[in-house]
C-alpha positions, 0 to 999 in steps of 0.5 A: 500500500503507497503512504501518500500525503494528503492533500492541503486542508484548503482544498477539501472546502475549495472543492466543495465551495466548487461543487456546491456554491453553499457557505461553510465551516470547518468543524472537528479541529483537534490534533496534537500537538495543539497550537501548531494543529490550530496554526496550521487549520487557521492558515489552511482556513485562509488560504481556502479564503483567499482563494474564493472560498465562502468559510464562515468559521473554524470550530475549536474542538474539543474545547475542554479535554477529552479521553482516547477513543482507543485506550481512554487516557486524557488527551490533554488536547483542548483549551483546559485539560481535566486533571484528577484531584482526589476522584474529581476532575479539575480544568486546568486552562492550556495557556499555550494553546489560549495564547495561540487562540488569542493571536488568531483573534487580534489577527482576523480583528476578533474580540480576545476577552469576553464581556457581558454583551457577547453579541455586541461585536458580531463577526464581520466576514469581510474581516477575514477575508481582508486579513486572507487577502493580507497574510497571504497564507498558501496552501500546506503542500509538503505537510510541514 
């Protein structure tokens, strides 16, 4: 069996973009390690911008820490992890990964704390598409 690279994220909603003419988001981000895994899903997520493609969002996930599929040890893959004190688990916030979050947001003009309106500062897609056609991020080619 041939091990072939996958194709740049961009492409997967460029294509679909292509095919279906519909606004989208990308949804189910996790990986490891985290705050490269998000670098990584915002610039593919531009590129698709720049590109023409209609993307609306990017879905964090998991947000809060969540157990392997396979063997059920904690990940430690959202933005707080769940620690075991005493039989209790406890969020414990994953700075690095808040602190990556935080950039992307003064990048793309996004609010980086909460107040007591969130709804006060609605999401204007044409900030993003801005920032895409300003960063010029490509596509992922070499999977680096």
């Amino acid at each position: 069996m041939l091990d072939l690279p996958h194709p740049p994220l961009c492409e997967l909603p460029s294509k679909v973009w292509q095919r279906d003419q519909r606004p989208m988001i990308i949804a189910e981000t996790s990986g490891l390690p985290m705050v490269a895994r998000l670098k990584d899903v915002m610039e593919e997520a531009l590129a698709a911008v720049d590109e023409g493609t209609d993307l609306h969002g990017v879905c964090l996930f998991p947000a809060v820490d969540m157990p392997d599929w396979h063997t059920g040890d904690w990940l430690h893959n959202g933005l707080s992890d769940l620690v075991d004190q005493g039989g209790d688990l406890r969020r414990v916030p994953c700075q690095q990964y808040i602190d990556e979050l935080r950039r992307w947001q003064r990048l793309l003009n996004r609010v980086t704390e909460l107040d007591e309106d969130p709804f006060s500062d609605p999401v204007e897609l044409q900030d993003v598409v801005d920032a895409a056609k300003r960063m010029k991020v490509g596509p992922d080619r070499d999977g680096s």
